[in-house]
N, C-alpha and C positions, 0 to 999 in steps of 0.2 A: 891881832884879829884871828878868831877860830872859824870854822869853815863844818860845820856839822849836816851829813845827811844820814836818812833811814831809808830802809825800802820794807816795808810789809804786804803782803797779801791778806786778805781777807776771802775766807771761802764765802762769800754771800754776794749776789749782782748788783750791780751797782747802783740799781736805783735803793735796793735795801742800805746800802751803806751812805748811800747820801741823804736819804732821811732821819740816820741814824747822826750823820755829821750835822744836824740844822734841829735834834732836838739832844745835843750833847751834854749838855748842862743845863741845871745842873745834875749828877750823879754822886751815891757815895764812893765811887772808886776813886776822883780826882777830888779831895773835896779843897783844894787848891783856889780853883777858880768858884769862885763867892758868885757869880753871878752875870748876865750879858742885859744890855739894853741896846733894841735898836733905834738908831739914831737916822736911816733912813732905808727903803726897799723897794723898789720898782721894779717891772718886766721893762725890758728894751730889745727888739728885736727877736722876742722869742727867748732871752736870756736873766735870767733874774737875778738883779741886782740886791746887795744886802751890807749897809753899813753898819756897826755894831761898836759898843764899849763893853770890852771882858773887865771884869775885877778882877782880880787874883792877889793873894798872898806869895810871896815869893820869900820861902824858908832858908835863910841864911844864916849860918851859925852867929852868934849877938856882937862876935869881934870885928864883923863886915859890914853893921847897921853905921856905925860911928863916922864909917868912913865914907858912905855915902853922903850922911845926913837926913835921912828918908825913913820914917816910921808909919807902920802901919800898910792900908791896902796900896799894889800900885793898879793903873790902869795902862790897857791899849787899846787899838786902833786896830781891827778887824776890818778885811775886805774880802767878799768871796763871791763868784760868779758860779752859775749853775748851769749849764749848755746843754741841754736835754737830746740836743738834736746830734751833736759829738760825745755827748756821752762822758763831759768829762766834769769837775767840780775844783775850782782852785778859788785859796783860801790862804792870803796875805794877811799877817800883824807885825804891827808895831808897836814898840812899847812908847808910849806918854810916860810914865813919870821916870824919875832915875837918866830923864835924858841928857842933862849935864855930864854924864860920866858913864851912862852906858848906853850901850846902842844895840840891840837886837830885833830880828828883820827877821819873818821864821815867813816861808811857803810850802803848804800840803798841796797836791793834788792829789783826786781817786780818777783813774780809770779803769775801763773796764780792762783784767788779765788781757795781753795779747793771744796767748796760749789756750785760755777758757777763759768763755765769754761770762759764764756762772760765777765769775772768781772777779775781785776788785782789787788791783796795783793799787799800797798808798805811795807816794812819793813825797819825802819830807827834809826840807831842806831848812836849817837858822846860820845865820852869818853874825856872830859875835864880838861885839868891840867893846874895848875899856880901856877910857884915857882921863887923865885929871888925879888919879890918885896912885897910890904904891901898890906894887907887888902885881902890876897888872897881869901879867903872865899868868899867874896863879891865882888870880881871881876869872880871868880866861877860862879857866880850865875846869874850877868847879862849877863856874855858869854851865858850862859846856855839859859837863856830870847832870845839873839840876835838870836840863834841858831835856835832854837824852832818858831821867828816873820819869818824868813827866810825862814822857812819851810815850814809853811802853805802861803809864798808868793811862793814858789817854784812849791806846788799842782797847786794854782791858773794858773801860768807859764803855766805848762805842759795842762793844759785842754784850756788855748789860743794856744799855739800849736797845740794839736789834731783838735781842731775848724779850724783853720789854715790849716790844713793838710787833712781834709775832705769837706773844699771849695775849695782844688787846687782840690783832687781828684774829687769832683761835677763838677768843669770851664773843665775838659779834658773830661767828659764824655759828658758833653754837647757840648763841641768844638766836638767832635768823631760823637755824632748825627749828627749836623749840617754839617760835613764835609760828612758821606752819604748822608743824604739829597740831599744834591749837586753835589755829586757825581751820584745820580739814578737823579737826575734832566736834570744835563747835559746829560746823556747814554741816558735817555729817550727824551730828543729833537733831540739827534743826532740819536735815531731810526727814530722819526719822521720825522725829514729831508733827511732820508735815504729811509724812505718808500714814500715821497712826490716827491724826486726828482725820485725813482722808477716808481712811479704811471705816474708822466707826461713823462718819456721815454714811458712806455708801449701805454697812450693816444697817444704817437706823433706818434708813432710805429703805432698802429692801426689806426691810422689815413692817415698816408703815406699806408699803405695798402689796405686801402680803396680806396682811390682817383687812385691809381693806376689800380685796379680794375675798378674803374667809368670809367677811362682812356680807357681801354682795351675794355671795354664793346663800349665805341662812338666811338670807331676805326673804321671808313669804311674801309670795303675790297672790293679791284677793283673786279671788275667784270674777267672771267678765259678770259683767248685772244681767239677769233677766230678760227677755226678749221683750218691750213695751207692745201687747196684742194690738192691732190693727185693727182700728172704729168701723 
């Protein structure tokens, strides 16, 4: 049995790396992992719950297929809790297939740095077995190698995600500008066509008022009639 852990920081907080953990795959940096379905997801207690089937390919040189038995994709068993309120994210698998002869059990969590709050501890732990076949020790070990190359393609993953995920959030804030803009663009011409077509009412207005005025003013008035002389 191998006994494998990592520790990484991530400069980003931890709610950015936890959305980055729940939209990780697929990417081209692990192109490993073929794909997840989930299988079941609920809130309970304020905690969200998330069951899952990863595919993945697992590259092993073609002298260690024979001895498993086992061609093509394997699958596991993904479990991961999300605590918003502690602030923390833990993410158990197991593998499904190759379980006659291997056994691997891997746990991540993120939390927030203790040191900076801006900053996210990963913690990664896999526990490694192989029994039924030869040479276990040194099939041990390169599991252990595969684990470990995985993993630091895994970090890589997640910081093209977050990259990813801070250029949609940049494209919406810029689309949100641009759509006021246009928004006080248009308001603002239809003030000004508001106050334009106002203006030439009032001009036409005072102007018909006028002329009516000139009108009244060159109006001849007759002269009064004649005194009708008294019988």
């Amino acid at each position: 049995m191998k006994i494998w852990t990592s520790y990484h920081t991530f400069e980003h907080p931890w709610e950015t790396v936890v959305k980055a953990a729940c939209r990780k795959y697929p990417n081209p940096v692990n192109p490993c992992v073929l794909g997840t379905d989930v299988i079941d997801r609920h809130v309970k207690g304020g905690i969200l719950y998330s069951h899952r089937l990863v595919t993945s390919e697992w590259r092993f040189p073609t002298w260690i297929l024979p001895l498993f038995g086992h061609r093509g994709p394997c699958y596991a068993s993904e479990w991961s809790e999300v605590n918003p309120q502690s602030r923390e994210m833990v993410v158990k698998t197991v593998n499904v297939s190759l379980g006659k002869h291997v056994s691997v059990g891997e746990e991540v969590r993120y939390k927030p740095d203790p040191e900076d709050s801006g900053k996210t501890l990963l913690t990664q732990q896999a526990v490694i077995s192989i029994s039924g076949v030869p040479l276990i020790d040194q099939l041990e070990r390169l599991l252990t190698m595969t684990i470990e190359q995985n993993a630091k393609k895994g970090r890589q993953a997640m910081e093209w995600v977050i990259e990813r995920i801070q250029s949609d959030v940049k494209d919406i804030a810029t689309s949100a500008v641009k759509s006021t803009d246009d928004l006080l663009h248009s308001t603002r011409r239809q003030i000004d066509d508001i106050t334009n077509i106002t203006k030439k009412g009032m001009d036409d207005l005072q102007n018909a008022a006028k002329k009516s005025l000139d009108d009244l003013q060159n109006l001849t008035v007759p002269p009064p009639p004649q005194s009708i002389p008294k019988l």
